[in-house]
C-alpha positions as a LaTeX table, in Angstrom:
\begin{tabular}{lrrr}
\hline
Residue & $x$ (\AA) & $y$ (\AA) & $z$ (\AA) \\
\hline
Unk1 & $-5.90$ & 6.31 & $-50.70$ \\
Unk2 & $-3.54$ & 3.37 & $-51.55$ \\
Unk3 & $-4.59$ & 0.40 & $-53.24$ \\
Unk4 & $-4.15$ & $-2.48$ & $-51.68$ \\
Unk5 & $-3.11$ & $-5.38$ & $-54.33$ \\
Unk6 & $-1.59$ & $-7.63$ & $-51.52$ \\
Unk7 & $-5.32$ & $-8.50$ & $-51.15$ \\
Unk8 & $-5.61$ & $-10.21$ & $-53.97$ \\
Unk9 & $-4.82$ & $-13.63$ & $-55.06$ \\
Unk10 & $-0.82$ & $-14.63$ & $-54.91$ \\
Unk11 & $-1.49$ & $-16.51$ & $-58.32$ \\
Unk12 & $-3.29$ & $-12.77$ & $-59.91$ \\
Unk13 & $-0.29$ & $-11.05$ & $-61.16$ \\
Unk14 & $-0.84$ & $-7.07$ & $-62.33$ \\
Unk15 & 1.08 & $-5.46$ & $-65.76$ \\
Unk16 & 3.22 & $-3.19$ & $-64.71$ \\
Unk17 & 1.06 & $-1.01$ & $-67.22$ \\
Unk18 & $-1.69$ & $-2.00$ & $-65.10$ \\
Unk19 & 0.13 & $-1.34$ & $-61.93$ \\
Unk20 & 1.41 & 2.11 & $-63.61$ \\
Unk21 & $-3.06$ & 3.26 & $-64.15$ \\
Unk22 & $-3.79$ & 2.83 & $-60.91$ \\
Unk23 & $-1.27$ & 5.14 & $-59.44$ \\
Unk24 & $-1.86$ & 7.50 & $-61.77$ \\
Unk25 & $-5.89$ & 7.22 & $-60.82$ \\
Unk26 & $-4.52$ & 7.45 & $-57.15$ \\
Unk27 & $-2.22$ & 10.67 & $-57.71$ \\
Unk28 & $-4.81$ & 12.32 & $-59.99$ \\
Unk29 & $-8.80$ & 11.21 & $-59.57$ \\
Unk30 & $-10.84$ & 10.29 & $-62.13$ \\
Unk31 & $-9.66$ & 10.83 & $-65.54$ \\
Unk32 & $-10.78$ & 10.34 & $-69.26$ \\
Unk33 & $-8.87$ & 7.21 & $-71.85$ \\
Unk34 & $-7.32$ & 10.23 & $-73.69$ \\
Unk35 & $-5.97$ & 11.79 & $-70.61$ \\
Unk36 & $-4.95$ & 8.62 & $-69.35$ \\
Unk37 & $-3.27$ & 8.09 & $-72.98$ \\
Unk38 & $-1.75$ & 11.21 & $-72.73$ \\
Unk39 & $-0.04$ & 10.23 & $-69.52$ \\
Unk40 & 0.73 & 6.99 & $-69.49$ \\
Unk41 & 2.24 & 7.04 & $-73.46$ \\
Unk42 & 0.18 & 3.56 & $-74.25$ \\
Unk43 & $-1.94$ & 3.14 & $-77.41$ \\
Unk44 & $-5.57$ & 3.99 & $-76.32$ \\
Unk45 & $-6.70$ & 0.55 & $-77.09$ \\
Unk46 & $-4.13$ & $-0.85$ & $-74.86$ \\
Unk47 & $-5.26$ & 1.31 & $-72.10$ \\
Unk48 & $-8.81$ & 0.86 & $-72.75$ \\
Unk49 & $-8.09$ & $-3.20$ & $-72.37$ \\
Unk50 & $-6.50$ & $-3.35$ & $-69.44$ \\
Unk51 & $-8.58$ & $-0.62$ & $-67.29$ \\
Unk52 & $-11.65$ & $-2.84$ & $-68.51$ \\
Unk53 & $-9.45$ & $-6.07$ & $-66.63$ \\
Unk54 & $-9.19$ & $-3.62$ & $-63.54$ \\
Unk55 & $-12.98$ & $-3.10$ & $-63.94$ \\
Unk56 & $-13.46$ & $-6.79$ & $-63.72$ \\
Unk57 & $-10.83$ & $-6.94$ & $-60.64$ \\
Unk58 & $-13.27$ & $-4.18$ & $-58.95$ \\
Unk59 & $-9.72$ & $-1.93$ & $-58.73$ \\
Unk60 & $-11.78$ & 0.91 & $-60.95$ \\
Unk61 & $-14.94$ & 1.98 & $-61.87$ \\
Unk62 & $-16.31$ & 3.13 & $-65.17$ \\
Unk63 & $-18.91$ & 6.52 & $-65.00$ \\
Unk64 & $-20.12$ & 8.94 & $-67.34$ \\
Unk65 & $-20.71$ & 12.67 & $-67.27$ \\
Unk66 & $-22.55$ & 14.64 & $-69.39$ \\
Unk67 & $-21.10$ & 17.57 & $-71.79$ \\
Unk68 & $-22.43$ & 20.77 & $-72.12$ \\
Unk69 & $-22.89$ & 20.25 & $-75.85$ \\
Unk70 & $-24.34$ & 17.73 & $-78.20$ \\
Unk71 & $-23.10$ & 14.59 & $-77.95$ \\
Unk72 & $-21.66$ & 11.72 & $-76.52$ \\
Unk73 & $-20.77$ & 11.82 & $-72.40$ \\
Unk74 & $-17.56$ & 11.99 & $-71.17$ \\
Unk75 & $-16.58$ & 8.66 & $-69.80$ \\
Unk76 & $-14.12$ & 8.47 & $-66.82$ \\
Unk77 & $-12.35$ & 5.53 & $-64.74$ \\
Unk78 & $-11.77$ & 6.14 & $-61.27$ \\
Unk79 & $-10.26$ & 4.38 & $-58.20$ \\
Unk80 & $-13.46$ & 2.54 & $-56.17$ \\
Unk81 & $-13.78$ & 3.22 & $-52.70$ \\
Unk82 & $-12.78$ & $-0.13$ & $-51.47$ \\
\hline
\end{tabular}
């Protein structure tokens, strides 16, 4: 699945870290901060802030699985189906 960005407004201009997290969501499905980190060589904040502006563009979603062990859930951004 490709993301379409031509879709959006001419005026709504993507990073090209931005541009750079959603084809690495495309090429590998869902995927943790740290693994997404660990790819893209960004600091995790960084990463964190601009997957949260894709959130808000409805590019990814945010979802949670649990662990096996105690705990927090493993969060994971993903492509949406769009």
């Amino acid at each position: 699945m490709m993301v379409d960005l031509s879709k959006f407004e001419d005026g709504m201009i993507f990073s090209p870290l931005q541009k750079e997290l959603i084809e690495v969501l495309e090429k590998n499905g869902p995927m943790t901060r740290a693994e997404l980190v660990k790819r893209v060589r960004s600091p995790r904040t960084t990463i964190y802030d601009n997957l949260m502006r894709l959130n808000n563009y409805n590019l990814i979603k945010k979802f949670s699985r649990p662990t096996n062990s105690r705990g927090r859930p493993l969060v994971f951004f993903k492509l949406t189906e769009e």
